[in-house]
C-alpha positions as CSV (number, residue, x, y, z in Angstrom):
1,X,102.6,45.2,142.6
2,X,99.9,47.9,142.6
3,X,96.1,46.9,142.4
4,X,95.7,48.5,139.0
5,X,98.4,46.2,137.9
6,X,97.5,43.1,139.3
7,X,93.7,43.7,137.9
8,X,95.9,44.7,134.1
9,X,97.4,41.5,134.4
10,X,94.5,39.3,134.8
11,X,92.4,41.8,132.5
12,X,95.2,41.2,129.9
13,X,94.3,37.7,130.0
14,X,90.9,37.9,130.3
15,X,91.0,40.3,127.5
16,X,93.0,38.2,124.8
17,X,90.2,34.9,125.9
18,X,87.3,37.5,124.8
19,X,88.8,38.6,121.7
20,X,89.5,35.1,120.5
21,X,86.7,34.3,122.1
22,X,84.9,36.9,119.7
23,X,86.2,35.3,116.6
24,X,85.6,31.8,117.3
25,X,81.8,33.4,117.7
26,X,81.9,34.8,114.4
27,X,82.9,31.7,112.7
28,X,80.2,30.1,114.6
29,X,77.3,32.4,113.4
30,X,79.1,32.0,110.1
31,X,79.1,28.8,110.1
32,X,75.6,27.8,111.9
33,X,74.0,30.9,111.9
34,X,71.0,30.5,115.1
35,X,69.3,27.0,113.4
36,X,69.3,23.7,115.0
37,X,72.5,22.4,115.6
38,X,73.3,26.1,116.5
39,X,70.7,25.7,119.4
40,X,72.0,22.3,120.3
41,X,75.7,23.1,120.6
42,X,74.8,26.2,123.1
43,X,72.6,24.3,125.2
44,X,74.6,21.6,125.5
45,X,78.1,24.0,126.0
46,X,76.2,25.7,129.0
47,X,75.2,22.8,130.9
48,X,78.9,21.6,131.8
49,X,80.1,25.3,131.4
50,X,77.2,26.5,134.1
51,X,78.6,23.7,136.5
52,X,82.3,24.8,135.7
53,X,81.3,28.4,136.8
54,X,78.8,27.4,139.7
55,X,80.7,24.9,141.5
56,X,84.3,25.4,140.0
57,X,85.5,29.3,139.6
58,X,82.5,30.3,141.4
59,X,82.4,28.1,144.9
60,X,86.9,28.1,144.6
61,X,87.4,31.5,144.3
62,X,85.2,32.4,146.8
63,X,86.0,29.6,149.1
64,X,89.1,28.1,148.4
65,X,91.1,31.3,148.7
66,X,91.0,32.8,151.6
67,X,91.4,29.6,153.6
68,X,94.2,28.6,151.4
69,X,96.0,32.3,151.9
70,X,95.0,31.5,155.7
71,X,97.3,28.4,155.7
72,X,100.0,30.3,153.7
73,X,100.1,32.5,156.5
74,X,99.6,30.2,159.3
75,X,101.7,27.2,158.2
76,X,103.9,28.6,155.2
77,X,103.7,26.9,151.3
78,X,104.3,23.3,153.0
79,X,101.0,23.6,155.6
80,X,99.4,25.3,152.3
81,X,100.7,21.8,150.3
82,X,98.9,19.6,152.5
83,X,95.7,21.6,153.0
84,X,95.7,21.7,148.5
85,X,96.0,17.9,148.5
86,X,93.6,17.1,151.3
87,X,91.2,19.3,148.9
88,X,92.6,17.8,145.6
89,X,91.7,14.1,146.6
90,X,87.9,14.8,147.4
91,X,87.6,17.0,144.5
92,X,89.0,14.4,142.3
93,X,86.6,11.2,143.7
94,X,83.6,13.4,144.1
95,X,84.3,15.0,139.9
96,X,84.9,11.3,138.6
97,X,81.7,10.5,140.6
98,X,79.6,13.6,139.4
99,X,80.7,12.9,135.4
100,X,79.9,9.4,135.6
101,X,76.2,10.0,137.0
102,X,75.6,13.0,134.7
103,X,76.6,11.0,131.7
104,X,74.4,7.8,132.5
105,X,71.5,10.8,133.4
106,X,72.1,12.9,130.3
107,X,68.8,12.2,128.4
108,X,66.5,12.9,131.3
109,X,68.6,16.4,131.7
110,X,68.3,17.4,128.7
111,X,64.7,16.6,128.7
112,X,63.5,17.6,132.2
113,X,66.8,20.2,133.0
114,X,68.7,21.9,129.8
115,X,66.1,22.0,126.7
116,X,62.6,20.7,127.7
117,X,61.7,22.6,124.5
118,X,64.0,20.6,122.3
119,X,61.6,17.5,122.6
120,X,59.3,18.5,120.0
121,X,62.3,18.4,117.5
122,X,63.7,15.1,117.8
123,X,66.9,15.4,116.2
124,X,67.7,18.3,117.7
125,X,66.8,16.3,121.0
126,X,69.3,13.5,120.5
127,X,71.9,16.1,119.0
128,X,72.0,17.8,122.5
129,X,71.8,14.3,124.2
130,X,75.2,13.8,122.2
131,X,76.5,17.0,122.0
132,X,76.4,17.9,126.0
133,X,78.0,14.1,126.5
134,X,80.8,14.7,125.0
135,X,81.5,17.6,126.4
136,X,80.9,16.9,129.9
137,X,84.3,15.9,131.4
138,X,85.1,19.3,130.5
139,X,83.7,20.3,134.1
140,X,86.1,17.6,135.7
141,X,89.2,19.2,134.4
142,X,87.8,22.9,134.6
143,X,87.0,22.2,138.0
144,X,90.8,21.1,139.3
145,X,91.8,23.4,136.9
146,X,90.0,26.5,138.9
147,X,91.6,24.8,142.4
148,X,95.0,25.8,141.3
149,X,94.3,28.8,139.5
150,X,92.6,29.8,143.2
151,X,96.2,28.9,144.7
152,X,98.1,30.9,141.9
153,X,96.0,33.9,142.8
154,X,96.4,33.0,146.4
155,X,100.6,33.5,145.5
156,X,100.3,36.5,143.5
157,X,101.0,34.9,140.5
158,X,97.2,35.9,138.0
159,X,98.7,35.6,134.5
160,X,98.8,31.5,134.0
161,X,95.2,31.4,135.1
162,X,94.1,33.8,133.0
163,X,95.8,33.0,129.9
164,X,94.5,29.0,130.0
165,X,91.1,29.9,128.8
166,X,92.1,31.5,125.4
167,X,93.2,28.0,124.5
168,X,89.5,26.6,124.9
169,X,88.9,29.4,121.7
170,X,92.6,28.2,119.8
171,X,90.9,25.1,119.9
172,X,87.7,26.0,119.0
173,X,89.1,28.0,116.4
174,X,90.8,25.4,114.7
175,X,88.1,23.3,114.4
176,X,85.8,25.8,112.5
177,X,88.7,26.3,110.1
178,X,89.6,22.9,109.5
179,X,85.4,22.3,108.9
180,X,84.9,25.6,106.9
181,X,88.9,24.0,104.7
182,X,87.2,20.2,104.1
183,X,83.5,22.0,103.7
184,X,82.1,20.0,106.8
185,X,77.9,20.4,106.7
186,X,76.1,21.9,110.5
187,X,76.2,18.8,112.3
188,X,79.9,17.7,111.6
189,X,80.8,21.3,112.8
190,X,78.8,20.5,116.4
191,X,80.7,17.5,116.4
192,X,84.0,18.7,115.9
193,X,83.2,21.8,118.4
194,X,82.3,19.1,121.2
195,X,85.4,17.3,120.9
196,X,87.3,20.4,120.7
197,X,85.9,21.6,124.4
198,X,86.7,18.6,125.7
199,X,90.3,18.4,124.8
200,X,90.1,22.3,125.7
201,X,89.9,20.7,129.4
202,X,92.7,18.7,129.5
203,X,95.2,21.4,128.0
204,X,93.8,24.6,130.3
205,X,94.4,22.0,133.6
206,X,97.8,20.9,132.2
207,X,98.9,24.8,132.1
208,X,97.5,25.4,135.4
209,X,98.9,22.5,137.3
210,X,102.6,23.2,135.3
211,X,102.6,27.0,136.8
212,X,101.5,25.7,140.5
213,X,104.5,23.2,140.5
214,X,106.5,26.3,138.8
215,X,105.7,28.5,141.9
216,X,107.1,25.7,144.2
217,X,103.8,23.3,145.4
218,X,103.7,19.8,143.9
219,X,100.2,18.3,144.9
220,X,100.6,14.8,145.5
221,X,97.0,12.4,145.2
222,X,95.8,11.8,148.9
223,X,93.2,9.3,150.0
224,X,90.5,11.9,150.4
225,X,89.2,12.0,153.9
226,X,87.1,15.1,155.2
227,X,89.0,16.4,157.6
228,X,88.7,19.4,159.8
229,X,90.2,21.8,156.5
230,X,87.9,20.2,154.1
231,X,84.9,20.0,155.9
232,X,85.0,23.9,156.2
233,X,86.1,24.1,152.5
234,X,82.6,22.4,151.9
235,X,80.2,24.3,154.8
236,X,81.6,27.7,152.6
237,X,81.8,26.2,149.4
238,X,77.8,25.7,149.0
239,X,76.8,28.9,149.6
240,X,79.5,30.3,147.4
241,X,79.1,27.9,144.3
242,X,75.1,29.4,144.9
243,X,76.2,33.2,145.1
244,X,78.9,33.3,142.5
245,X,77.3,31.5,140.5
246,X,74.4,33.5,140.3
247,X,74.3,34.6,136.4
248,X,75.4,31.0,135.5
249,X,72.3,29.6,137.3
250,X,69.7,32.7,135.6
251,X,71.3,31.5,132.3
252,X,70.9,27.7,132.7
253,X,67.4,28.9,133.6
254,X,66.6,30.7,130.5
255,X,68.2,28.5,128.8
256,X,65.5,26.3,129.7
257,X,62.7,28.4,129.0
258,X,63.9,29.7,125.8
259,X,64.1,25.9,124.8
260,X,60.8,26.0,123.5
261,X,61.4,29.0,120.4
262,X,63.5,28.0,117.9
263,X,66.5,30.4,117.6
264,X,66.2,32.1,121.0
265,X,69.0,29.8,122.8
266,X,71.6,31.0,120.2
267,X,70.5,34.7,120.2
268,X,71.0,35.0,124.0
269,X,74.3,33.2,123.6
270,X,75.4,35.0,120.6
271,X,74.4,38.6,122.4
272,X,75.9,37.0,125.9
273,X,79.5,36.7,124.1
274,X,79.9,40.0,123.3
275,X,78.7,41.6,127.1
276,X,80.7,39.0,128.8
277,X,83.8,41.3,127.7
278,X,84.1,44.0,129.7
279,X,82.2,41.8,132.4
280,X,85.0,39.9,132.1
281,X,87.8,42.0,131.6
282,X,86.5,44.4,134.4
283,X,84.4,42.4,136.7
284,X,86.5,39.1,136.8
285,X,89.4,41.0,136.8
286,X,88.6,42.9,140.1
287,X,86.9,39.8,141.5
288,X,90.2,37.3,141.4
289,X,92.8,40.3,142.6
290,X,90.2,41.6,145.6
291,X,89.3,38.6,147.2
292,X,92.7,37.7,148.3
293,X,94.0,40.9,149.3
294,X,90.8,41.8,150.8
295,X,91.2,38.6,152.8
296,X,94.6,39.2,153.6
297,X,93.9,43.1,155.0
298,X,91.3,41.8,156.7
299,X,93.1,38.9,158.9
300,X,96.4,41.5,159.2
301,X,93.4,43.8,161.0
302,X,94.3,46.5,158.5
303,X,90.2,47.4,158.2
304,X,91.4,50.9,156.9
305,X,93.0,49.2,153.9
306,X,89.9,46.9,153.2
307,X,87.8,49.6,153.0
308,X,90.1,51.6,150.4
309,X,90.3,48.6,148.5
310,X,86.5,48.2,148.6
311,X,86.1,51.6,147.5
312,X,88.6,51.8,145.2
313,X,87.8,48.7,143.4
314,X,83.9,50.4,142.8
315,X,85.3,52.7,142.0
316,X,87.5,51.4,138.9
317,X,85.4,49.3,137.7
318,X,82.4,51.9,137.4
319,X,85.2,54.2,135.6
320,X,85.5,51.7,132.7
321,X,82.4,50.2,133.0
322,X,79.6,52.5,132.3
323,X,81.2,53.6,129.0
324,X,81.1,50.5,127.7
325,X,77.5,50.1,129.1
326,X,76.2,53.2,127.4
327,X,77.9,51.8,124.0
328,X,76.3,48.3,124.3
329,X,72.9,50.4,124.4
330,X,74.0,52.6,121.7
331,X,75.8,50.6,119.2
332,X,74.4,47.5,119.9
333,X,72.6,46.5,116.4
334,X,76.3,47.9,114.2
335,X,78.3,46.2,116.5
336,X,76.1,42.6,115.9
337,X,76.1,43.2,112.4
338,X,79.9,43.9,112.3
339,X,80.5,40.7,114.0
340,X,78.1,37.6,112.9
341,X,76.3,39.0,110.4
342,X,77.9,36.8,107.4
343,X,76.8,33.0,105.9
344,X,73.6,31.5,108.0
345,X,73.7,34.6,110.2
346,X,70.9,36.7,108.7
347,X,69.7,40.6,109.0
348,X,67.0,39.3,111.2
349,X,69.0,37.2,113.3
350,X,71.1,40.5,113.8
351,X,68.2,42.3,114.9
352,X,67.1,39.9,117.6
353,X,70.7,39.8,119.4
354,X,71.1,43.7,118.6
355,X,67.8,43.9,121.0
356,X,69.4,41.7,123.5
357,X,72.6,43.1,123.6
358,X,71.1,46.7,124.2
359,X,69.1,45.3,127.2
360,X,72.3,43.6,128.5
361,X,73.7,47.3,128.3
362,X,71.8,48.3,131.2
363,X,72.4,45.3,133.5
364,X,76.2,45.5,132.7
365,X,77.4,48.1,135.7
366,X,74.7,45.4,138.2
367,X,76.9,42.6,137.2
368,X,80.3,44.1,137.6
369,X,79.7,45.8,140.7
370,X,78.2,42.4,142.4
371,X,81.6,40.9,141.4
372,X,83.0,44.1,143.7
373,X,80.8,43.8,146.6
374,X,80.8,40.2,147.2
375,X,84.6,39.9,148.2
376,X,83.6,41.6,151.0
377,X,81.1,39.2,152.3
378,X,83.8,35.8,151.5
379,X,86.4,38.0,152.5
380,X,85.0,37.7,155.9
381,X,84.0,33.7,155.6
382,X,80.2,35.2,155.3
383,X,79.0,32.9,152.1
384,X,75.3,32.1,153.7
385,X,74.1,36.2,153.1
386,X,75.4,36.6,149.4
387,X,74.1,32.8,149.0
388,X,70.4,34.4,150.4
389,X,70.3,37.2,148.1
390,X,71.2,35.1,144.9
391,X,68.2,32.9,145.9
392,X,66.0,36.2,145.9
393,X,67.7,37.2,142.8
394,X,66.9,33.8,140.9
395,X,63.7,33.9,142.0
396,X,62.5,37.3,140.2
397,X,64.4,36.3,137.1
398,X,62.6,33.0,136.1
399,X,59.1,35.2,137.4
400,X,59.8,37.8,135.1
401,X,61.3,35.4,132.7
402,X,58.3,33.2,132.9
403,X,56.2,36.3,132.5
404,X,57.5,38.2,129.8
405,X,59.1,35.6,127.4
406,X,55.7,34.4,125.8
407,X,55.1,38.4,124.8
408,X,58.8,39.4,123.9
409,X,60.7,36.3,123.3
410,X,64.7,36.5,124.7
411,X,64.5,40.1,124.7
412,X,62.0,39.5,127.6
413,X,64.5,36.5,129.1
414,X,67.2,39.7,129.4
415,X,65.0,42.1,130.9
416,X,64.5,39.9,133.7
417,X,68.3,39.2,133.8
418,X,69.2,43.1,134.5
419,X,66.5,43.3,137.0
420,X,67.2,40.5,139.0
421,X,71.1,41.7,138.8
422,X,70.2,44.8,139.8
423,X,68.0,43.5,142.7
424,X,71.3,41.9,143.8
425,X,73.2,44.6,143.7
426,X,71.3,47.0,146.1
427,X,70.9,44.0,148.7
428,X,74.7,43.2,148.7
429,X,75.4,46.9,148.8
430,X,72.9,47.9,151.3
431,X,73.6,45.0,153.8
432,X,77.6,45.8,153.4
433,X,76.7,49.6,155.2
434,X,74.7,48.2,157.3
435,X,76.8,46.0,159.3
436,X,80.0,49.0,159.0
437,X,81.4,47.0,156.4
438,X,81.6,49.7,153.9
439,X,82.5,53.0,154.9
440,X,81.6,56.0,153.4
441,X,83.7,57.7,151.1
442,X,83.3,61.1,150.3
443,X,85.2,61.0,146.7
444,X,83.6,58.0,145.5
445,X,80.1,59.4,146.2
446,X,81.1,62.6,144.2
447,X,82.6,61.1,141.5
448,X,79.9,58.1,140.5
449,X,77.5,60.7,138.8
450,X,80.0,63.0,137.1
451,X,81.1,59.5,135.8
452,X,77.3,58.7,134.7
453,X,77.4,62.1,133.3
454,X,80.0,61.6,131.1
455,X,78.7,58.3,130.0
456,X,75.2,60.0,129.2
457,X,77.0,62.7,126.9
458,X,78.9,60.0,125.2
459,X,76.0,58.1,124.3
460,X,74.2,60.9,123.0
461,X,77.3,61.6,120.9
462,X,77.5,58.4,119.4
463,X,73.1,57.9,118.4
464,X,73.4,61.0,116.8
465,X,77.0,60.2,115.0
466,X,75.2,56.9,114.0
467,X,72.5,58.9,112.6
468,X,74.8,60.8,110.3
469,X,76.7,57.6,109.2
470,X,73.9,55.2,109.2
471,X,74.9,54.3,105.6
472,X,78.6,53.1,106.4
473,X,77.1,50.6,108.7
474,X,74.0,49.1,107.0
475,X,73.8,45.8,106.2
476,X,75.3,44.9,102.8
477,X,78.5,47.7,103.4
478,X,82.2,45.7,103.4
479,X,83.1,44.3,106.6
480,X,86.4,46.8,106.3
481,X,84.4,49.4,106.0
482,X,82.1,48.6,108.7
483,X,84.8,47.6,111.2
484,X,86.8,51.0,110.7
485,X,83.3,53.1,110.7
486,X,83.0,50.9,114.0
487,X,86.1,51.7,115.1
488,X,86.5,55.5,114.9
489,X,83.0,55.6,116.2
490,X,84.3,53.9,119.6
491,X,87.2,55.7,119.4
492,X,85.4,59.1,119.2
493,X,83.4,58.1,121.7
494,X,85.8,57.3,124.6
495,X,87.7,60.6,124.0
496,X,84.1,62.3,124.9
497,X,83.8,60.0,127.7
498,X,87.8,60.0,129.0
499,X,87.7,64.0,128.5
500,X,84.5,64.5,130.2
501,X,85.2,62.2,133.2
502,X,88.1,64.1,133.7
503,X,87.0,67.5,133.2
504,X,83.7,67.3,135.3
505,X,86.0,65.7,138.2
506,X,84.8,61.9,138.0
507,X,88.4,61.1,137.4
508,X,91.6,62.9,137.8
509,X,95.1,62.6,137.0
510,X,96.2,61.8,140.5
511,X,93.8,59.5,141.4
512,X,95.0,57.1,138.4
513,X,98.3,57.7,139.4
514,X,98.4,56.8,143.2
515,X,96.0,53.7,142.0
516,X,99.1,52.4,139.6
517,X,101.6,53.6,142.2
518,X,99.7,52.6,145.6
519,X,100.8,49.3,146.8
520,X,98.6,47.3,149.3
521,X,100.0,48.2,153.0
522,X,99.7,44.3,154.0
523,X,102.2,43.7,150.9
524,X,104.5,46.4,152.3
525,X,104.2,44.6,155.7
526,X,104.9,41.2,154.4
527,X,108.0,43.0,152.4
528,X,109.4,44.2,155.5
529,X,109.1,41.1,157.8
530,X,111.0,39.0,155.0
531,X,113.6,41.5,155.1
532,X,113.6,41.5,158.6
């Protein structure tokens, strides 16, 4: 399978999460608009959902991957069996242990960790209290869950993993339509959508765990010891939880201080929804396919085919990334309005996550090439650098977040996000060339600023198409006819972009087509020595 096609499968998954993803949104602003039990829902959500990205997807799929692929090859699927169960019974004792503290502790983190801000608002206080117990074993079965979706990646096989997390949004989904049906009031809505992540848990690990023991490894419960696989599994697994979980940490953060405005938790979350898709269906995409067959080109000593993957990853990702960047900045306040604007969500609500969104715009190409460049640090069991420059990346954003929030509310939270990202970026990129670890490559240096080119002229197109059909997306207009002036809008839009990128040489025909047909030289090796 080409590396195009393994990033379209997990893309395809990613893709149908975000777009239910985007309605269960919708029916939340409906629903709860950014009040209090808006605010207390999202801050309770991202605590156990940080955690699930920090030290599940983040520290797993950086981790976890290449020295399970390193027992695959080594010892075969049995020597890859043991090493999963040697790693499944810690995980296990030290999850049961973790939920059980965090729910005796959950009052003093909400008040000291997740919403100091909430204190002055009582209810909303014990709300969150409630909200974030409930959903808190979430993280257990998120966490397994990302263990196995690590060794389904590991085996080639991306499409169970990425299709479990749409069911987190049936469920979700559900719920607001069974409460909007029986006319539930704000806080029976919370209620139900805590429950509802919870149970989300259990069914994404059950669809997991079914499509490892489908691909031929049943993971038996072992007494956990720390042995010699495990205790490297841990020394890497630190850094790597730290580095990628990097955004999840600068949210939790400004989470915190955006705590003490009312409506400023939802507006980052509500804005944060619709960026996270093409982060996610780009970014994550490329992240979970290049890890392991960076990994594997690497320890085959094929350092010609980790670079082209390298560079041909970047390279991707900007393609279909700074369109979508330079239409967040654009189209930002239309494409909020199209979306939540409806029930509690007001005009001035839109406003405030139109502003965020646009910010978010800018950052979007910092986050999805960090997802690119860090592969080749844990490709290469390296966790400690990334895990450095995340620290220095944390460390502007809550400065700059402590520093411009009190002027420009959580506009001023997002600025600091895109700079810190951006800080990120040129440290990993930098620090890649320097040690030879990313050669350069003539064609990708060409291409990037035809391709910023294009973007530019598309993003111009669309302010000034805007300008002249400002009326067919004002507030007040029918959601049909908003969504299809929207729609062409976007459309228009990525023929300027697509014809551009092309025609100024960012992109050509045969480089698309040797990226669909190309397939990695260590899976052509591995072919021939089964047939062999």
């Amino acid at each position: 399978m080409s590396l195009v096609k393994k990033f379209a499968t997990v893309a395809s998954g990613t893709l149908a999460s975000r777009i239910f993803g985007f309605t269960r949104e919708m029916l939340m602003a409906a629903a709860l608009g950014t009040g209090p039990v808006a605010d207390a829902f999202n801050a309770a959500f991202r605590f156990p959902n940080t955690f699930r990205r920090l030290f599940a997807e983040g520290a797993f799929n950086s981790a976890f991957v290449p020295l399970f692929a390193k027992e695959i090859e080594k010892n075969g699927l049995d020597g890859a069996r043991r090493f999963s169960e040697e790693v499944f019974g810690v995980l296990f004792t030290v999850l049961l242990c973790l939920t059980i503290v965090m729910e005796l502790s959950m009052p003093f983190l909400v008040r000291y960790v997740i919403a100091p801000g909430f204190i002055d608002d009582p209810q909303k206080f014990r709300n969150t209290i409630t909200l974030a117990a409930i959903m808190f074993p979430y993280l257990a079965c998120m966490s397994l869950g990302a263990m196995m979706s690590g060794m389904l990646n590991s085996l080639h096989r991306y499409f169970a993993a990425a299709i479990a997390p749409v069911f987190l949004n049936f469920i979700l989904i559900g719920v607001l339509g069974w409460a909007w049906y029986n006319g539930h009031d704000a806080m029976s809505v919370g209620y139900g959508l805590s429950w509802g992540v919870m149970a989300a848990g259990f069914v994404q690990l059950a669809i997991v765990s079914t499509a490892v023991r489908k691909a031929g490894i049943k993971i038996g419960f072992r007494r956990p010891r720390f042995t010699p696989n495990v205790k490297r599994l841990l020394i890497l697994a630190l850094p790597a939880a730290v580095t990628g979980g990097i955004t999840q940490i600068n949210l939790l953060i400004n989470t915190n201080i955006a705590s003490s405005r009312e409506g400023a938790v939802s507006s980052l979350v509500y804005a944060d929804r619709i960026y996270q898709l093409p982060l996610g269906v780009v970014g994550i995409a490329v992240a979970t396919v290049l890890l392991p067959e960076l990994a594997r080109a690497l320890r085959s000593g094929n350092l010609k085919e980790a670079a082209n993957l390298q560079n041909r990853s970047v390279e991707f990702t900007l393609f279909l990334t700074l369109p979508a960047a330079a239409a967040l900045l654009v189209m930002s306040e239309p494409i909020v309005r199209l979306l939540y604007e409806r029930g509690e969500f007001s005009p001035d609500a839109t406003r405030v996550v139109a502003g965020i969104l646009a910010i978010y715009g800018l950052g979007l190409p910092a986050f999805v090439l960090i997802k690119a460049f860090i592969p080749g640090f844990f490709a290469r069991e390296d966790t400690r650098t990334p895990m450095i420059f995340a620290a220095i990346s944390v460390i502007v954003n809550v400065t700059l977040a402590l520093t411009l929030f009190p002027r420009y509310g959580a506009a001023g939270i997002a600025v600091a996000e895109i700079v810190a990202g951006w800080i990120n970026v040129v440290l990993l990129f930098s620090t890649l060339a320097w040690r030879g670890h990313w050669g350069k490559d003539i064609p990708l240096l060409t291409r990037i600023p035809r391709l910023v080119l294009a973007a530019a002229v598309m993003a111009g197109g669309l302010y000034y198409a805007m300008q002249w059909q400002g009326h067919l997306l004002a507030t007040g207009v029918p959601f049909l006819v908003q969504a299809a002036t929207v729609g062409l809008l976007v459309a228009a839009g990525g023929i300027v972009y697509f014809a551009l990128a092309f025609g100024l040489g960012g992109a050509n025909a045969g480089m698309i087509r040797r990226s669909l047909k190309r397939k990695a030289a260590v899976g052509v090796k591995k072919q021939g020595s089964d047939s062999a």
